[in-house]
DRENBA-12916 format. One record per residue (C-alpha): x, y, z; residue number from 0; chain. Coordinates in nm, 4 decimals. Layout:
REM DRENBA-12916
east | north | up | nr | kette
X | Y | Z | NUM | A
...
REM end
This chain:
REM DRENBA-12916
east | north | up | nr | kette
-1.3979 | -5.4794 | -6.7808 | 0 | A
-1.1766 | -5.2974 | -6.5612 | 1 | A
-1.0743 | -5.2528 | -6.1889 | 2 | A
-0.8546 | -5.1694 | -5.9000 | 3 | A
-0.6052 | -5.4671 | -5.8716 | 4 | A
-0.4435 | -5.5209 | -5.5059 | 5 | A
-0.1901 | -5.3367 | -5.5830 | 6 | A
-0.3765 | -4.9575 | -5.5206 | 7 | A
-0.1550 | -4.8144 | -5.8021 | 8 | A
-0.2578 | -5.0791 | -6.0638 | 9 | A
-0.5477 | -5.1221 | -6.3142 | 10 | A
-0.6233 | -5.4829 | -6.4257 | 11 | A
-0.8036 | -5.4670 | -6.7417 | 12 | A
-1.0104 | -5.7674 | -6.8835 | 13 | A
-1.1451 | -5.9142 | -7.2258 | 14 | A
-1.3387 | -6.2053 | -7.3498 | 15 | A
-1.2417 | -6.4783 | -7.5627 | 16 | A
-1.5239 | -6.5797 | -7.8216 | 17 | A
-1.6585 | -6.8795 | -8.0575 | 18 | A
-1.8381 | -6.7899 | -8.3818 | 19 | A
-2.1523 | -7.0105 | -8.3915 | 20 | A
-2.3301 | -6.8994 | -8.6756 | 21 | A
-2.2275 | -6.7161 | -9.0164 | 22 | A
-1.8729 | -6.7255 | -9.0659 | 23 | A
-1.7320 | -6.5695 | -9.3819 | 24 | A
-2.0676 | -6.4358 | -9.4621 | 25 | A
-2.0392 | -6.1641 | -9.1913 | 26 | A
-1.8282 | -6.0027 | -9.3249 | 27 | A
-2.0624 | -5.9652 | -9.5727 | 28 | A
-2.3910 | -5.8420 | -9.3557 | 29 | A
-2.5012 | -6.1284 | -9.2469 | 30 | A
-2.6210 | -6.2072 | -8.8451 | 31 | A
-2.4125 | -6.4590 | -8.6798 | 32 | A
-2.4463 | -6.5761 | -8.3096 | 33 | A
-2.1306 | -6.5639 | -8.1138 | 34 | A
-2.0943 | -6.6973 | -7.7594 | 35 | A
-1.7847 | -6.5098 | -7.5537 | 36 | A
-1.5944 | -6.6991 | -7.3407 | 37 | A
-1.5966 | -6.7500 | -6.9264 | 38 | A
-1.2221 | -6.7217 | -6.9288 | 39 | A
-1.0489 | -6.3764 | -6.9969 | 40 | A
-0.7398 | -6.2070 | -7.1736 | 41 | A
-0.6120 | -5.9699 | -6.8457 | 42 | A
-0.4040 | -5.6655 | -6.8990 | 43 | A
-0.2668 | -5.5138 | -6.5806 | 44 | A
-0.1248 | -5.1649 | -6.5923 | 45 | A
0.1286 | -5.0471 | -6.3051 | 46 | A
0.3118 | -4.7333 | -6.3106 | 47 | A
0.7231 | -4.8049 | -6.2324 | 48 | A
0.9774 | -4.5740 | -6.0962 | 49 | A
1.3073 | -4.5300 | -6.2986 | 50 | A
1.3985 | -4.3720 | -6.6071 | 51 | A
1.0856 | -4.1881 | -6.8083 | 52 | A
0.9433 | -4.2789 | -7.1295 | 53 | A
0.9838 | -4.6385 | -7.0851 | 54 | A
0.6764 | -4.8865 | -7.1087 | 55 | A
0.7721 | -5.2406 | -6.9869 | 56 | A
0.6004 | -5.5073 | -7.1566 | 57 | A
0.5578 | -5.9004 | -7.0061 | 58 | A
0.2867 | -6.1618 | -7.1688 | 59 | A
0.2074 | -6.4974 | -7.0249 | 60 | A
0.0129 | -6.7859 | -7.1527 | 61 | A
-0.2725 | -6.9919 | -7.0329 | 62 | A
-0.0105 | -7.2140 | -6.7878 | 63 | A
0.1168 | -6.8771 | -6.6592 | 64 | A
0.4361 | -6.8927 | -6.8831 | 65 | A
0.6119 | -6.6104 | -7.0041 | 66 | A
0.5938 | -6.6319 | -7.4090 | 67 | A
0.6934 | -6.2567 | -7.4874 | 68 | A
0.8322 | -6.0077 | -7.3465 | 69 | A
0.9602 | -5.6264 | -7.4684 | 70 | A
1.1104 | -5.2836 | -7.3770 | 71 | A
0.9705 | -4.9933 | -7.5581 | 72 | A
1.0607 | -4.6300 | -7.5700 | 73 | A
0.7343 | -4.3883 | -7.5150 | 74 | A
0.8559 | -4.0569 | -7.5855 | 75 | A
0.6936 | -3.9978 | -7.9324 | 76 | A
0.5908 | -4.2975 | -8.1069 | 77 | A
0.6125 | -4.5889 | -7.9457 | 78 | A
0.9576 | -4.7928 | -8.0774 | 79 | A
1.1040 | -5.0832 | -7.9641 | 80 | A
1.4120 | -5.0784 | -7.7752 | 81 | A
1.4305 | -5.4550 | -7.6959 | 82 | A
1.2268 | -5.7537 | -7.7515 | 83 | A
1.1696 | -6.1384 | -7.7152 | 84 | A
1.0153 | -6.1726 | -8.1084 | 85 | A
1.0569 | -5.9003 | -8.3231 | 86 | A
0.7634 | -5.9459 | -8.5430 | 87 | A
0.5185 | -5.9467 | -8.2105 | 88 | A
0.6775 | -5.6327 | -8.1087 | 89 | A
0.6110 | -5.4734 | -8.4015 | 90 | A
0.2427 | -5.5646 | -8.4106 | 91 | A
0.2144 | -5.4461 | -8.0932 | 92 | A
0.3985 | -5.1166 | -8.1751 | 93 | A
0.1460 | -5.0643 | -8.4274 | 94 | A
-0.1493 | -5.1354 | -8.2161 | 95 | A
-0.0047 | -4.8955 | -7.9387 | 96 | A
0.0511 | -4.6107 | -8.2300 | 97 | A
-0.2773 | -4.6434 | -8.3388 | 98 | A
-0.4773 | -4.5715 | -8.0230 | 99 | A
-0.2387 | -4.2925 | -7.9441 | 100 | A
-0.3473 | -4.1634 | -8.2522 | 101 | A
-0.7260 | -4.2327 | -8.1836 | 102 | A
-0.6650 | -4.0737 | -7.8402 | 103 | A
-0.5199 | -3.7894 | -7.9673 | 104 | A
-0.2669 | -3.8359 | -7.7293 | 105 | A
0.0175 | -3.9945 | -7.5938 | 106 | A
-0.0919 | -4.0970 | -7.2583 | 107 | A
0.2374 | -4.3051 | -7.2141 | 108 | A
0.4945 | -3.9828 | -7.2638 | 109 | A
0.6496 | -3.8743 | -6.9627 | 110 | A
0.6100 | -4.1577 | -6.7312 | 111 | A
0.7329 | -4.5522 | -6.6878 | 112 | A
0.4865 | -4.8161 | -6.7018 | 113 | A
0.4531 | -5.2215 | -6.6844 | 114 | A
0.2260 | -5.3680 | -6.8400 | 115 | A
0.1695 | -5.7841 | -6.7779 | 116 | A
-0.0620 | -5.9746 | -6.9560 | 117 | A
-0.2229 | -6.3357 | -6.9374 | 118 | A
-0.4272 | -6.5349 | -7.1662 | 119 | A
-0.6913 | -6.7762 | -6.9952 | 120 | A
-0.6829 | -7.0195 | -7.3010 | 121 | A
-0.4129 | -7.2045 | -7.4831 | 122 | A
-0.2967 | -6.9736 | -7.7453 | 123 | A
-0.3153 | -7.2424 | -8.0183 | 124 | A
-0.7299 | -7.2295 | -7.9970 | 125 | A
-0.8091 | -6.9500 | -8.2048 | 126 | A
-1.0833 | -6.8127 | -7.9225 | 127 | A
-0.9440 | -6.4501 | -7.9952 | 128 | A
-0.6488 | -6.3548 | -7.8086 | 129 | A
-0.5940 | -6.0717 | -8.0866 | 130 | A
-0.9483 | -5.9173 | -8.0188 | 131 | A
-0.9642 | -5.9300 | -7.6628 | 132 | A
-0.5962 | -5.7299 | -7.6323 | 133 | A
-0.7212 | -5.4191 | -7.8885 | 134 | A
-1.0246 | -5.4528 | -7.6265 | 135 | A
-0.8265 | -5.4453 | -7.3268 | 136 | A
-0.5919 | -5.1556 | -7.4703 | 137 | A
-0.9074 | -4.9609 | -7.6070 | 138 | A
-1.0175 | -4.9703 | -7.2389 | 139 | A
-0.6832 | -4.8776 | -7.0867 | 140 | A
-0.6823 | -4.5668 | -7.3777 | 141 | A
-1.0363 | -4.4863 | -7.3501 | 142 | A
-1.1359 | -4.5259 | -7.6924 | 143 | A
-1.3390 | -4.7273 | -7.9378 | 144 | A
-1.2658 | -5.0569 | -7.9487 | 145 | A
-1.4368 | -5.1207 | -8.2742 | 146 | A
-1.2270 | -4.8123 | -8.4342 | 147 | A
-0.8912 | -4.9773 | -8.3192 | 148 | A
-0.9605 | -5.2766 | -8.4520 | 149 | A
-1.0195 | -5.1036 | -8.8103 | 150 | A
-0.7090 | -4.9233 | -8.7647 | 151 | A
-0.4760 | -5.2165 | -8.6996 | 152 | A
-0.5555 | -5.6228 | -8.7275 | 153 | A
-0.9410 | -5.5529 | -8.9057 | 154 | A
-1.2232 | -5.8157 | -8.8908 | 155 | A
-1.6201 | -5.7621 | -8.8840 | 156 | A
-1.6665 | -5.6934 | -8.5027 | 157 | A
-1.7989 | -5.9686 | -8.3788 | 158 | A
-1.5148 | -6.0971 | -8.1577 | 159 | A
-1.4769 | -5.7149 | -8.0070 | 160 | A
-1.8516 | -5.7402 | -7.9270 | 161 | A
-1.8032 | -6.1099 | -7.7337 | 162 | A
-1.4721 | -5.9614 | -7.5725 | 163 | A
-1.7150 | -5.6872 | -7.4261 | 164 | A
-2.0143 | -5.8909 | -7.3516 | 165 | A
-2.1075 | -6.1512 | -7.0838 | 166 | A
-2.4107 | -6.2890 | -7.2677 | 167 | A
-2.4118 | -6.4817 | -7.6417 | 168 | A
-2.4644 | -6.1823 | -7.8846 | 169 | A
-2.6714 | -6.2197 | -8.2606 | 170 | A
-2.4172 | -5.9559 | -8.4117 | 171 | A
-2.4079 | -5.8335 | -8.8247 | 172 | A
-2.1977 | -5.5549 | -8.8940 | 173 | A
-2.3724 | -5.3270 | -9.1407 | 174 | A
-2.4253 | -4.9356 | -9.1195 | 175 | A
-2.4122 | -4.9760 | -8.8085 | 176 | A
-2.3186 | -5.2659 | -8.5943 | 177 | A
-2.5667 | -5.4758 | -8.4443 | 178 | A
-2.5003 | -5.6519 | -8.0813 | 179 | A
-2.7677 | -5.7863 | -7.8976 | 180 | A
-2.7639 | -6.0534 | -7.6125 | 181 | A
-2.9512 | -6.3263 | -7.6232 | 182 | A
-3.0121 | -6.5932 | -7.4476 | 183 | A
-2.8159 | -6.9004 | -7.3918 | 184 | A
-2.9430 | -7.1946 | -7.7083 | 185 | A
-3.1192 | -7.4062 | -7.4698 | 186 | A
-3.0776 | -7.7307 | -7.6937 | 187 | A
-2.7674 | -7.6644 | -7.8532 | 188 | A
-2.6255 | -7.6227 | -7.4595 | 189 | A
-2.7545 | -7.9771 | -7.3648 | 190 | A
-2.6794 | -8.1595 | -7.6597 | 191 | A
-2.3349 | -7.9117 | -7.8054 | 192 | A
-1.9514 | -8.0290 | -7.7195 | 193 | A
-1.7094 | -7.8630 | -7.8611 | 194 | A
-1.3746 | -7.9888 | -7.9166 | 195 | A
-1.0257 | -7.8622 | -8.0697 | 196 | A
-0.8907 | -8.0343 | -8.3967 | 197 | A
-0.5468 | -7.8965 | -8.3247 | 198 | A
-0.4979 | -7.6885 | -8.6356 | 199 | A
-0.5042 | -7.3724 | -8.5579 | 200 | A
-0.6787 | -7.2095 | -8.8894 | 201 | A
-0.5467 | -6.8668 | -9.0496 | 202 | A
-0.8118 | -6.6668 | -9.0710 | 203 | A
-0.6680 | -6.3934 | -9.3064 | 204 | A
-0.5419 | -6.6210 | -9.5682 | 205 | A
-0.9409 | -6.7953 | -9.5471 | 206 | A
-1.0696 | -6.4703 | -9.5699 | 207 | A
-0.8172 | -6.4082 | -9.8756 | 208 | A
-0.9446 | -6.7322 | -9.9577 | 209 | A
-1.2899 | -6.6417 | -9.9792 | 210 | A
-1.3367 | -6.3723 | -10.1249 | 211 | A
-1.1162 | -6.4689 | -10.4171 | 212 | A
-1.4362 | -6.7370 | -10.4313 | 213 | A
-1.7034 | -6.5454 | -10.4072 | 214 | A
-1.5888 | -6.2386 | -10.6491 | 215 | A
-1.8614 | -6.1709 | -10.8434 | 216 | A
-2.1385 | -6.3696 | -10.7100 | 217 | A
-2.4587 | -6.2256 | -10.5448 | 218 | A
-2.4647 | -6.3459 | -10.1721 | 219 | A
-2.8473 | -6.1666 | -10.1032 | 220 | A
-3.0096 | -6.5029 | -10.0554 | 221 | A
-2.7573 | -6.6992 | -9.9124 | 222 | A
-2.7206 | -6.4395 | -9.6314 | 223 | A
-3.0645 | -6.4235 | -9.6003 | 224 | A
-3.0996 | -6.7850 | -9.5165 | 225 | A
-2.7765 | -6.7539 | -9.2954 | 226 | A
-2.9821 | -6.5168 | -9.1130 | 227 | A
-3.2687 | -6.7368 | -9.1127 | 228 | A
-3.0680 | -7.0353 | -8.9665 | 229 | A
-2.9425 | -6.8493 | -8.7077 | 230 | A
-3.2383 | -6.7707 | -8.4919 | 231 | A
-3.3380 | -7.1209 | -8.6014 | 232 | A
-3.0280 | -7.2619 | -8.4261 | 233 | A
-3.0709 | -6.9865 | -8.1254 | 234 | A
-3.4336 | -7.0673 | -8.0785 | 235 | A
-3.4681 | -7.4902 | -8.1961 | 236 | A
-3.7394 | -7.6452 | -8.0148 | 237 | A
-3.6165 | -8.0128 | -8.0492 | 238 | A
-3.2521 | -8.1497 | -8.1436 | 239 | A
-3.3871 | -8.2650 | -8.5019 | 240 | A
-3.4998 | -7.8715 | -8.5725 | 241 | A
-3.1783 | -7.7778 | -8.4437 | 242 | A
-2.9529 | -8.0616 | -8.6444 | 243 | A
-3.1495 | -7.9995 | -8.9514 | 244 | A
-3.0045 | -7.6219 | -8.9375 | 245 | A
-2.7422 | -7.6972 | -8.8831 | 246 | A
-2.6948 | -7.9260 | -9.2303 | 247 | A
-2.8580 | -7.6422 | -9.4079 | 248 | A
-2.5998 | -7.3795 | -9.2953 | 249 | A
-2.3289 | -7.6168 | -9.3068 | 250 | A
-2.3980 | -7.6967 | -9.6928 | 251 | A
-2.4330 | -7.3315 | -9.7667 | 252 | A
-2.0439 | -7.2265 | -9.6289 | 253 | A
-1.9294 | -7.5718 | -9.7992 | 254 | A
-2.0711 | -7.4614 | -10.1522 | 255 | A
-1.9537 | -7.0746 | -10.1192 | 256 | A
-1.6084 | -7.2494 | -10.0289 | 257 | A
-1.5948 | -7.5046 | -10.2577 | 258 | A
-1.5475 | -7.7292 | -9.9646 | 259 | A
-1.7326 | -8.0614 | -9.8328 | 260 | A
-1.8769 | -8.0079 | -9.4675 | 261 | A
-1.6776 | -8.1726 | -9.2071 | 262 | A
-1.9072 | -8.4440 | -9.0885 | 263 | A
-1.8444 | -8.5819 | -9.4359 | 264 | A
-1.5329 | -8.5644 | -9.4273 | 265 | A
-1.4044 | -8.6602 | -9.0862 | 266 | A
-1.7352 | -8.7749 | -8.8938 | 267 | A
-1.9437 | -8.9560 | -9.1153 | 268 | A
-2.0867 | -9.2396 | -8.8775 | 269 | A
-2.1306 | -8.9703 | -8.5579 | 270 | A
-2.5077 | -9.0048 | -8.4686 | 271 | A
-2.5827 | -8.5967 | -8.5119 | 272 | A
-2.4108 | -8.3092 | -8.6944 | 273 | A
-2.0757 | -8.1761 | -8.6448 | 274 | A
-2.0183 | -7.7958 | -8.7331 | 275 | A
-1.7280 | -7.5985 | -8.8362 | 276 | A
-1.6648 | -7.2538 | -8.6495 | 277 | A
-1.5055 | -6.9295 | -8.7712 | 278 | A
-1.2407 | -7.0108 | -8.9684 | 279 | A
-1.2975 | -7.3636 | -9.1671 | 280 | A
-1.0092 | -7.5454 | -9.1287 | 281 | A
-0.8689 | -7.6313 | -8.7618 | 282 | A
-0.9492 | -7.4702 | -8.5062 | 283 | A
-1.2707 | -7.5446 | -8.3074 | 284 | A
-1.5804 | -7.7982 | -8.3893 | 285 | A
-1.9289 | -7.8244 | -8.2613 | 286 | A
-2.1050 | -8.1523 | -8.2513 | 287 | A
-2.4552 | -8.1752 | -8.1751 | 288 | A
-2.5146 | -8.5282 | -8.1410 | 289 | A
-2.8792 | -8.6783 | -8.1582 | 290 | A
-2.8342 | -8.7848 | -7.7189 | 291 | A
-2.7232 | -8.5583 | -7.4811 | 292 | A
-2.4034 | -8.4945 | -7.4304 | 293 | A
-2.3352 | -8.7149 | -7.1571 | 294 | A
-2.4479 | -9.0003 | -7.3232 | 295 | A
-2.2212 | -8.9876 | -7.5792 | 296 | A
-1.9444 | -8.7858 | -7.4899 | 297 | A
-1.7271 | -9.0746 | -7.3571 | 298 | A
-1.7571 | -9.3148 | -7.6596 | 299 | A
-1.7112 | -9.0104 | -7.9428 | 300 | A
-1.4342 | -8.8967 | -7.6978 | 301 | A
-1.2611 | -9.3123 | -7.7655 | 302 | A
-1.3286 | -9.2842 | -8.1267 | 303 | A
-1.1626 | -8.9770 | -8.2637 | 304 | A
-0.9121 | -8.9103 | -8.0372 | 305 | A
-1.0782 | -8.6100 | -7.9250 | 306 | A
-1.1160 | -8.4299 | -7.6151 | 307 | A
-1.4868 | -8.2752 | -7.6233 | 308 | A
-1.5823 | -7.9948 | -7.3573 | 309 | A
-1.9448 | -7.9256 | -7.2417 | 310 | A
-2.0256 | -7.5849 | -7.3670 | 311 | A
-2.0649 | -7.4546 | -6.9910 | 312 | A
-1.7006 | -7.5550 | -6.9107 | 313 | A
-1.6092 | -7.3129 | -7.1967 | 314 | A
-1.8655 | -7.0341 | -7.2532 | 315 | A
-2.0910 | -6.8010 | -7.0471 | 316 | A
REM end
């Protein structure tokens, strides 16, 4: 998503955020997984500066509009850093910036000054893809494929590209070639789904290490066939006990591939529903899907874990 800012010389690029519902490690393996993008955005806006050439100013800001990085990088080959608030950002960023100039075939920054200022629209410390939806944002900015970048540089299966791109939930399974189709919103899982942050932000490459250290070996066929299954089965429930019983199904599956015990066992045994890991087991985000609505016992779940639990329409389209 791109436009015109106010300012007539500017371009303010956008990207979604995005939750992984459905599938988890196993897409990286094939299977389908439903992922729901975010309503708030990762921005990018572009102005062209006067002053010396070859310089691209660089100013990031987080979800309370405070400056967390900033950088001064020279443009007249590669792109190197001449200054910067944390060297090992700059360098990722440097790399990401290389690698679409390369995919360009181009250096579209040589020969000119530029600032660039960026805002998340989520606290950094939730995991909802603040990676993905920059290599989106610069893909647009460089005109190339956002899918190919992220190969290039941070990897991953896709799917968070896809929700950074997309204003509908997607069913996505990289493959071939990658699948992305919108769906509709879950209309149970929306009435009776909160989510709500454990404040531990997961690393997803060392789980993904993790992983496949686990599953080395082992044939996944079925087990990503019944991921698949589960998925349209928690995209399409009828009733909350179709839609809770998937739930324990996929939740088991993950745990024994993991060598882990399901969350609810571990942390929510008495809530009256099923609570679900997403993406990376381990911290970041939860689902619970209680047996009531989630009005009626958002308040008391809220009081009893220490939680703060969002309706899934405060958070995703």
């Amino acid at each position: 998503m791109n436009h015109l800012s106010n300012n007539s010389d500017s371009i303010l690029y956008s990207a979604r955020g995005k939750l992984m519902i459905t599938g988890e490690y196993l897409a990286l393996k094939g299977s389908r997984c439903l992922a729901w993008p975010t309503i708030s955005t990762h921005s990018l806006l572009l102005t062209p500066v006067s002053g010396p050439a070859d310089n691209l100013i660089w100013n990031a800001a987080d979800f309370d509009n405070q400056p967390w990085f900033d950088a001064l990088f020279d443009t007249r080959n590669n792109i190197e850093i001449i200054s910067a608030s944390d060297m090992e950002v700059a360098n990722k960023l440097a790399s990401i910036l290389n690698a679409a100039i390369v995919l360009c075939g181009k250096n579209i920054l040589k020969s000119g000054s530029f600032q660039v200022e960026t805002r998340i629209g989520w606290p950094m410390n939730w995991g909802m893809g603040s990676s993905s939806s920059l290599l989106v944002n610069i893909a647009s900015w460089f005109q190339i494929d956002p899918f190919r970048l992220q190969q290039e540089t941070i990897g991953g299966s896709g799917y968070d590209i896809a929700c950074a791109l997309s204003d509908q939930p997607i069913i996505f399974q990289r493959g071939k070639k990658l699948l992305a189709s919108r769906v509709h919103r879950p209309a149970i899982l929306s009435e009776h789904g909160g989510l709500a942050y454990l404040g531990q932000k997961a690393d997803t490459a060392s789980s993904i290490v993790s992983f496949e250290e686990k599953i080395q070996g082992k044939d996944l066929s079925t087990r990503i066939d019944l991921i698949n299954r589960l998925t349209y089965h928690i995209l399409d429930a009828p009733t909350i006990s179709h839609l809770n019983k998937a739930i324990a199904i996929h939740e088991e599956t993950i745990g024994f591939l993991l060598g882990v015990d399901p969350i609810k066992n571990r942390l929510f045994p008495t809530f009256d529903g099923m609570v679900k890991s997403l993406g990376a087991w381990g911290g970041d985000f939860i689902l619970f899907s209680g047996n009531k609505k989630l009005n009626e016992y958002k308040k008391e779940t809220e009081e009893q874990y220490g939680l703060k639990i969002y309706s899934i329409k405060e958070l995703l389209v």
